[in-house]
N, C-alpha and C positions, 0 to 999 in steps of 0.2 A: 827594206826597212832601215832606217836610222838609229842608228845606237849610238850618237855623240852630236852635238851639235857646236860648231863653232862659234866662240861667244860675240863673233862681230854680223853674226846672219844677220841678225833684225836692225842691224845701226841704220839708223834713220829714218826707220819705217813709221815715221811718227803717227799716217796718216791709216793706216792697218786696222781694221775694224776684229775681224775674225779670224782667229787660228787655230789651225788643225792640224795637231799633231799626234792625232790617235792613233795606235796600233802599230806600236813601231815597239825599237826596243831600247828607249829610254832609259838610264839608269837614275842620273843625276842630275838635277838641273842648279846650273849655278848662279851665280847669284845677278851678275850681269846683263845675262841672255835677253832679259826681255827692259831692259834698263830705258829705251827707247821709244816701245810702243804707247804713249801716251796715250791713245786715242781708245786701245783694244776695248772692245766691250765682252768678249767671247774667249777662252780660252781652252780647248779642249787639249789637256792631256791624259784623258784615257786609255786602256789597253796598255802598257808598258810595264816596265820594270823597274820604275822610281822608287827605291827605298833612302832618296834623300834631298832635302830641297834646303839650299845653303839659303841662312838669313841675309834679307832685303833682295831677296829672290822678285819678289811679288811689289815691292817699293812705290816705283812709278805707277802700275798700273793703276791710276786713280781713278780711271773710266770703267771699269772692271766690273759687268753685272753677274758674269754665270765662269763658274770656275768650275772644270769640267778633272778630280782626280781618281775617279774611279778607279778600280782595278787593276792597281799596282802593286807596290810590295813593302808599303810603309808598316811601321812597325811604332812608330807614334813619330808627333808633331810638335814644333813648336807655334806654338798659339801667336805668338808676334810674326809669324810670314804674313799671314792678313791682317796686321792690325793696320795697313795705311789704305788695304781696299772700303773704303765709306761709299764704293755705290753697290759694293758686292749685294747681291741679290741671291743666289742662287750657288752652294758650293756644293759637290757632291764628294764624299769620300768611300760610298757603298763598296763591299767586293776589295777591303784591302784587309793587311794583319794588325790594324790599330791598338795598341793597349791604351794610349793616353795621348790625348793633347795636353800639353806643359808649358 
């Protein structure tokens, strides 16, 4: 299981449709990590231990329909990580400790 990921994994993967990175043990995702994936339309990070997602986390992903954050350990949001996904379709945040998105 994965507990850190380094920020140059996805450089260049512009062409990357689906990722899956369920069930591991996630803390943080920064803001970088997915700076590249242009194309994603899928993005599973459920199962983990995310209680923090640094802003323009989520930036690029503009092809972005189903954002998968279930089951983590947030504690609330900021409401501007999605505000540049316009295809988002689908986000889940069920099964965390949310007080607020702000």
């Amino acid at each position: 299981q994965l507990s850190q990921l380094n920020s140059n994994l996805f450089a260049n993967k512009t062409r990357l449709i689906n990722l899956d990175l369920s069930n591991n043990k996630l803390k943080k995702i920064k803001s970088d990590l997915f700076r590249d994936l242009i194309s994603l339309k899928i993005l599973n990070l459920e199962l983990n231990l995310i209680d923090e997602i640094e802003p323009k986390s989520f930036d690029n992903l503009i092809n972005l329909e189903i954002l998968k954050l279930d089951s983590n350990r947030f504690l609330d949001l900021d409401e501007n990580i999605f505000i540049n996904l316009s295809n988002l379709i689908v986000l889940y945040l069920n099964q965390n400790f949310l007080n607020s998105l702000e």
